[in-house]
C-alpha positions in Angstrom: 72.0 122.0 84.5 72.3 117.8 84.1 75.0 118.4 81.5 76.8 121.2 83.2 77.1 118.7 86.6 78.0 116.0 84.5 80.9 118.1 83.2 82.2 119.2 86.9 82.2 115.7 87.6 84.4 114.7 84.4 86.8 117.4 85.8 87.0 116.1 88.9 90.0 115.5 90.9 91.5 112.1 91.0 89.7 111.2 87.8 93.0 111.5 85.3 90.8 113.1 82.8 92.3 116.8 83.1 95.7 116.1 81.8 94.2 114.1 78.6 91.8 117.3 78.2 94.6 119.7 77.9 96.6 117.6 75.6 93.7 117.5 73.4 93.0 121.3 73.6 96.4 121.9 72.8 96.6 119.1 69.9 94.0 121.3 68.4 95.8 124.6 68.8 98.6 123.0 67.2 96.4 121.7 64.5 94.5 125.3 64.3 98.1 126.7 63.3 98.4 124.2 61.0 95.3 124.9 58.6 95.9 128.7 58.9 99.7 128.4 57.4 97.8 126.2 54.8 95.1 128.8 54.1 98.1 131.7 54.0 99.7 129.4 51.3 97.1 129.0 49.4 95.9 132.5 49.2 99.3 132.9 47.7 98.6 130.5 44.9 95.4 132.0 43.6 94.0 128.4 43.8 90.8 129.7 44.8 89.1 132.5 44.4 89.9 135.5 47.1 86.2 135.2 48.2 86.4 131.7 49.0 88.9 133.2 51.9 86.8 135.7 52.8 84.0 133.8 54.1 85.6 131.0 54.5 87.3 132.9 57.5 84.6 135.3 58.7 86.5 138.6 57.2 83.3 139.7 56.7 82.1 139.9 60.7 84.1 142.5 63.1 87.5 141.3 64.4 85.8 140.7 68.3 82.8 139.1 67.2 84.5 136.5 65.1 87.0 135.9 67.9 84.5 135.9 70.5 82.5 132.8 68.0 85.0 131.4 67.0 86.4 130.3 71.1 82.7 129.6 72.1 81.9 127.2 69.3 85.4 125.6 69.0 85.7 125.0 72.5 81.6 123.7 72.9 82.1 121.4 70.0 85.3 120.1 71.9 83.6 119.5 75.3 80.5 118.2 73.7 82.4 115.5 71.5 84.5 114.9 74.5 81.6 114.4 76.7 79.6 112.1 73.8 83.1 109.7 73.4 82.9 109.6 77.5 79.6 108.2 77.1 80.2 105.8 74.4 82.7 104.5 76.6 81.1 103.4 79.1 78.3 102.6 78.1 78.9 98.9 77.1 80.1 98.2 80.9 76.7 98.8 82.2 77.0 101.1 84.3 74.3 102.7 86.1 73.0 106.5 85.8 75.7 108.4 86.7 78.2 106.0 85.5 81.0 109.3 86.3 80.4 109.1 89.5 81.4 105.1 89.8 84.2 106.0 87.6 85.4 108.8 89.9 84.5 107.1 93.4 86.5 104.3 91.7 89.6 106.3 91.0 89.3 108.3 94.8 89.3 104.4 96.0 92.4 104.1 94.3 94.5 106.9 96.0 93.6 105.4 99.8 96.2 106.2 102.1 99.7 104.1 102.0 100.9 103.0 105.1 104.3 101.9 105.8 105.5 100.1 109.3 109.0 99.2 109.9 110.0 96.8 112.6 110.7 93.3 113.4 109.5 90.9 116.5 105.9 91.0 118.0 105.7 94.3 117.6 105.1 94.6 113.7 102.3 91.9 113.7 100.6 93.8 116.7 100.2 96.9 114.0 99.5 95.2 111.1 96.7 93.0 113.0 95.2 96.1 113.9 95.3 98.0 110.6 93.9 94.9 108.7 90.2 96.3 109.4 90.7 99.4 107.5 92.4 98.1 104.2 88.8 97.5 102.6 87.3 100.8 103.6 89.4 103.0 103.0 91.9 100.9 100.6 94.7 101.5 102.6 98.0 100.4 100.8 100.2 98.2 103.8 103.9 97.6 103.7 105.6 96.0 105.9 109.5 96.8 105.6 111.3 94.0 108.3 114.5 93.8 110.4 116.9 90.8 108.9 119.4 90.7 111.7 117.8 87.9 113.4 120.0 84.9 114.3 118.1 82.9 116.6 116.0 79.9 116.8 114.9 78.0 113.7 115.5 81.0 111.6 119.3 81.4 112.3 119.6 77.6 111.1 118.0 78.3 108.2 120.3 81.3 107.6 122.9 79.0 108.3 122.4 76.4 106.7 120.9 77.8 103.3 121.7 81.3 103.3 118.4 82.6 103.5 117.3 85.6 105.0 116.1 85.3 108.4 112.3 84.0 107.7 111.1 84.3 111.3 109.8 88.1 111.4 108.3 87.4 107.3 106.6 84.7 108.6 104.6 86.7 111.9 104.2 89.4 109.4 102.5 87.6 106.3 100.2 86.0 108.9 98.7 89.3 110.3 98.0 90.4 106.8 97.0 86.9 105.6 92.9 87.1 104.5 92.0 83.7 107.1 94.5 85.1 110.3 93.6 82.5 112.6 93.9 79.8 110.3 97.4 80.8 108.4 98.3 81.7 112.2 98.4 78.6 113.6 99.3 77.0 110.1 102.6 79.3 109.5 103.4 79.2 113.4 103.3 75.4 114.2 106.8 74.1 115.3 108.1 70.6 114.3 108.4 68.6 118.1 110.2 65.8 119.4 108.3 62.7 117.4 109.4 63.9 113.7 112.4 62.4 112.2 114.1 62.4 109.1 117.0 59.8 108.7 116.6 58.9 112.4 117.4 62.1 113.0 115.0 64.8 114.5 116.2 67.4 111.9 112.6 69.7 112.1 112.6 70.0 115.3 111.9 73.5 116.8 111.5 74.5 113.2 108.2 76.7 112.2 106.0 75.4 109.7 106.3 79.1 107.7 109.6 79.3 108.1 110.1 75.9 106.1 107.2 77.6 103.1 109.8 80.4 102.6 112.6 78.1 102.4 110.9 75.7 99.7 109.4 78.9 97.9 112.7 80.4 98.1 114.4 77.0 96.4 111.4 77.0 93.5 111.7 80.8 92.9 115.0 81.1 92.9 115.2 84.1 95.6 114.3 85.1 99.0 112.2 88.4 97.7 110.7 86.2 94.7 109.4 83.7 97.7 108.1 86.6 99.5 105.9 87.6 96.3 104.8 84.2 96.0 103.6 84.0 99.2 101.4 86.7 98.9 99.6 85.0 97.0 99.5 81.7 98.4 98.4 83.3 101.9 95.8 85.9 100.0 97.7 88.6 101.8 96.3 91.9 102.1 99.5 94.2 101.4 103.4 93.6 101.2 106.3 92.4 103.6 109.7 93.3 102.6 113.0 92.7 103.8 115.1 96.2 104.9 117.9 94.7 102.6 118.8 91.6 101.2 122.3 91.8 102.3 123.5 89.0 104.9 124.1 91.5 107.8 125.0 91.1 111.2 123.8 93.0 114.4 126.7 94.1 116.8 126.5 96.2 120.1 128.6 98.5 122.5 127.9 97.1 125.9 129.1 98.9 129.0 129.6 96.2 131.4 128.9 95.9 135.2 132.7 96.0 135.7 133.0 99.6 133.8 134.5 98.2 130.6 132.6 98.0 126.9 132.1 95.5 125.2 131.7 94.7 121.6 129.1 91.8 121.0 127.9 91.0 117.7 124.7 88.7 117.0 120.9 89.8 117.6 120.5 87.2 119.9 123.1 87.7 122.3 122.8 91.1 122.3 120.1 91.1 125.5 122.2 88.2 127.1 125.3 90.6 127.7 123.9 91.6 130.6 125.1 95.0 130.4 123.5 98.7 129.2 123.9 99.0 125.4 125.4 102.3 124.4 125.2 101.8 120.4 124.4 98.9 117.8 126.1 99.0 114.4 125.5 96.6 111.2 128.3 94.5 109.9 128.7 95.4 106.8 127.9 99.2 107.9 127.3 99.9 104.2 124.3 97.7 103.3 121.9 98.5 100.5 118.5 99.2 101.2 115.9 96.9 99.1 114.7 99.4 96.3 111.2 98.6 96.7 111.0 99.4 100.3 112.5 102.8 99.3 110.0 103.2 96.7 107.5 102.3 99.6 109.0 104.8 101.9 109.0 107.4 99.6 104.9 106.7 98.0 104.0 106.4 101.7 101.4 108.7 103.5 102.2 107.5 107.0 105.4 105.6 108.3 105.2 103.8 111.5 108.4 102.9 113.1 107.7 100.2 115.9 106.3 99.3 118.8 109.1 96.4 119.3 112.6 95.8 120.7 114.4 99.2 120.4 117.5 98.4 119.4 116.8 94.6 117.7 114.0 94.9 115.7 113.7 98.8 115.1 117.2 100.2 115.1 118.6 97.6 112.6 116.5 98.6 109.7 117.0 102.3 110.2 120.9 101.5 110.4 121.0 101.2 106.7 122.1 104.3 105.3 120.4 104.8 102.3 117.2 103.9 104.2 117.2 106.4 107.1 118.0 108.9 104.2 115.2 108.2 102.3 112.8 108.1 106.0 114.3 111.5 106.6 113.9 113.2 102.9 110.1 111.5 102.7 107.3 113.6 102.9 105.2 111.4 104.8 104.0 112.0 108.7 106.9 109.8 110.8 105.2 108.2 113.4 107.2 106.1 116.6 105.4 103.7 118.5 107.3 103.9 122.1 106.7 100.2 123.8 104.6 100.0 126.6 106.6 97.8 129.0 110.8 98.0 129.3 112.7 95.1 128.1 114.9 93.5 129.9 118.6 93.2 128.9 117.6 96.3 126.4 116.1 99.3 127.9 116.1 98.5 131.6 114.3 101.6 133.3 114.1 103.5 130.0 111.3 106.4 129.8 109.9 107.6 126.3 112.3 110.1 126.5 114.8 107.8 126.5 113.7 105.6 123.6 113.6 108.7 121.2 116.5 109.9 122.4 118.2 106.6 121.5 116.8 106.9 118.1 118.0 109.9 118.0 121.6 109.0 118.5 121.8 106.3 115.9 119.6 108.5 112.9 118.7 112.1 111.9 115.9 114.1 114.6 114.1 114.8 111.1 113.2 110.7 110.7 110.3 111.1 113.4 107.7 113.5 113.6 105.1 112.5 116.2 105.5 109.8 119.0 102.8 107.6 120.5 103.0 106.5 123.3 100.5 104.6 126.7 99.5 106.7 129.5 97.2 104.1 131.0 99.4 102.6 133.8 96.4 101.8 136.1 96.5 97.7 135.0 97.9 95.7 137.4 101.8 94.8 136.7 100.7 91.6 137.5 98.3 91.1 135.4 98.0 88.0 132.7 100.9 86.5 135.0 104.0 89.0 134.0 106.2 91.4 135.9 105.4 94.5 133.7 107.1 97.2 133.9 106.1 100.3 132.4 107.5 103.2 130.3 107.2 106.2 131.8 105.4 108.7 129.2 108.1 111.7 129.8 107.8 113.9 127.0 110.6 113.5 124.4 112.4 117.1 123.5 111.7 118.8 120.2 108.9 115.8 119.1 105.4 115.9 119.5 104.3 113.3 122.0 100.3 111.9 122.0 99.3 109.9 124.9 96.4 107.7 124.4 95.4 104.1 126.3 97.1 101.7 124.0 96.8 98.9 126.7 96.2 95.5 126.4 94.5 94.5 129.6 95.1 90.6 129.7 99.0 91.2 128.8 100.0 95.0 129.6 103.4 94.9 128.3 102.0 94.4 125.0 99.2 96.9 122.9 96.2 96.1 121.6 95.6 96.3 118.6 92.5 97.8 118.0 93.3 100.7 120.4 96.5 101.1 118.4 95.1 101.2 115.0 92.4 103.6 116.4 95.0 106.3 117.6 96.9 105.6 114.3 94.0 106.5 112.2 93.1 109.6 114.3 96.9 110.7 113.8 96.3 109.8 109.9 93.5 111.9 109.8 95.1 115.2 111.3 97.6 114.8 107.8 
């Protein structure tokens, strides 16, 4: 009974021992056919003697029989050699009794969920803080694909001055997945005052201290993406952060004005300062490349997250790229949106859920999102941790499903918390 469990449990699934098995079984078919055109040739030739063939080949037993041996002892001598190399393996790794099952709960470990969350701004960080928890228990594979659009603030002078990629969003990003968050947090967030100078001039000023790690890795590695590799391994980082594209792309809008007219504006940042209601935003050059490997990631992933964040700056310019809302709406992951809890101002003034998948919806393909999440705990005080929140009314959004959930974070309600978000993302994961 020991050996017969031990050979269910080489046969498990996950294992990679079943495609190996067949190869060998069919290896010795193949061989089988060999020998037997030898042993017709050599009847031929008289070498031998014609009893010599006889036994040799079990003439002498009826044709069932011999079959019947020949496939039981064949195939037992095959498992049990099999099953004897498996355990010469092993062996010198000391492994415990029931070493396979170390092996196999080894190789399940392997195949852990992959998650995939595309955004940009606060949002991002907010999932990926949350998720962190889970990585070691259920080896969950992270990516992080982020918006480059960003022009503002110490990363738009580092775009413009050096050509980088905008290094704001990497740097919020790599600190949520960093091993030591607290530590990298206020490391890769500090900003350069007043009292530094360099030449009598106060050139770091307003700069982040992570923005300025990617900009010397960059210069050392010789690219953006190679600086992003290395710092995964400066920071100990527990999963990826990729850039949508590496393409220097611009963010423009469609703004219908108080007067009646649209406007074009073009610029992330000056996008919410229009003061009008945004009717589109585009990408200049409209045909960026995605990055391959957060296609690859998109198309290996279990789950893909889109948001919470600024609908049409941080979300909407990563699934602009064309060859990257193709690949979200051909993968055969679950495509989860995170609807914001509170509406941003300048952006989607008075917008309901409905009206942030609908929005989606008129820049990409319905098929890109499966399942929206969205906060239906709206008893917190708007004034509460000293904002003016305003929040999104959970409406349901036609032809998605919708799950409401408490997603609130009670000492700032216009942002989630992250623990109640990863919760409801892991009870969505586990429907799949």
């Amino acid at each position: 009974m020991g050996k017969v469990q031990g050979l269910k449990r080489w046969l498990s699934v996950g294992l990679g021992i079943k495609r190996w098995l067949f190869l060998l079984v069919v290896g010795v078919v193949v061989l089988a056919m060999g020998i037997y055109s030898l042993l017709s040739m050599l009847v031929e030739t008289d070498l031998f003697p014609s009893n010599f063939y006889h036994y040799l080949t079990l003439s002498f037993i009826p044709l069932g029989i011999r079959l019947f041996i020949l496939f039981v002892l064949g195939g037992g001598l095959v498992i049990w050699a099999i099953l004897q190399i498996g355990t010469r393996l092993i062996s010198p790794f000391d492994l415990p009794e029931g070493g396979i099952t170390t092996l196999l709960n080894d190789a399940i470990e392997e195949k852990g969920p992959s998650i995939v969350v595309i955004g940009g701004g606060t949002g991002l960080p907010s999932v990926l803080r949350g998720l962190r928890p889970y990585i070691r228990p259920y080896n969950c594979q992270i990516t992080a694909i982020v918006t480059v659009a960003d022009d503002g603030g110490s990363s738009g002078r580092l775009r413009r001055e050096f050509g980088l990629l905008p290094p704001g969003d990497f740097r919020n990003n790599m600190a949520a997945l960093s091993r030591d968050e607290a530590l990298m947090t206020k490391v890769l967030q500090y900003r350069f005052g007043g009292n530094v100078t360099l030449n009598g001039h106060n050139e770091l000023r307003g700069h982040a201290f992570g923005n300025l790690l990617l900009a010397a890795l960059s210069g050392i590695t010789g690219s953006f993406d190679e600086s992003l590799l290395a710092a995964e391994k400066v920071l100990s980082m527990q999963g990826h952060v990729l850039p949508s594209t590496m393409q220097d792309v611009s963010l423009g809008a469609e703004v219908l004005m108080p007067s009646g007219e649209t406007a074009k504006v073009i610029g992330e940042s000056k996008i919410p300062e229009a003061n009008g209601r945004i009717q589109r935003v585009f990408l200049q050059p409209e045909t960026a490349r995605a990055y391959p490997p957060a296609l690859k990631a998109i198309f290996q992933a279990d789950l893909i997250i889109m948001g919470p964040g600024s609908l049409y700056t941080s979300i909407l310019p990563n699934l602009l790229i064309p060859d990257l809302s193709e690949a979200l709406r051909r993968a055969q992951a679950l495509k989860l949106y995170i609807c914001n809890l509170a509406t941003q101002p300048g952006e989607t003034d008075n917008y309901t859920v409905a009206d942030h998948v609908t929005t989606i919806f008129n820049h990409i393909p319905n098929d890109c999102v499966n399942i929206v999440l969205a906060n239906n705990n709206l008893s917190i005080p708007p004034e509460q941790g000293g904002g003016k929140t305003v929040y999104v009314a959970p409406d349901h959004p036609k032809d998605v499903e919708l799950v409401l959930t408490d997603l609130v974070d009670e000492k700032r309600p216009w942002r989630h918390d992250s623990e109640k978000l990863a919760k409801a993302i892991w009870k969505i994961l586990d429907r799949r």
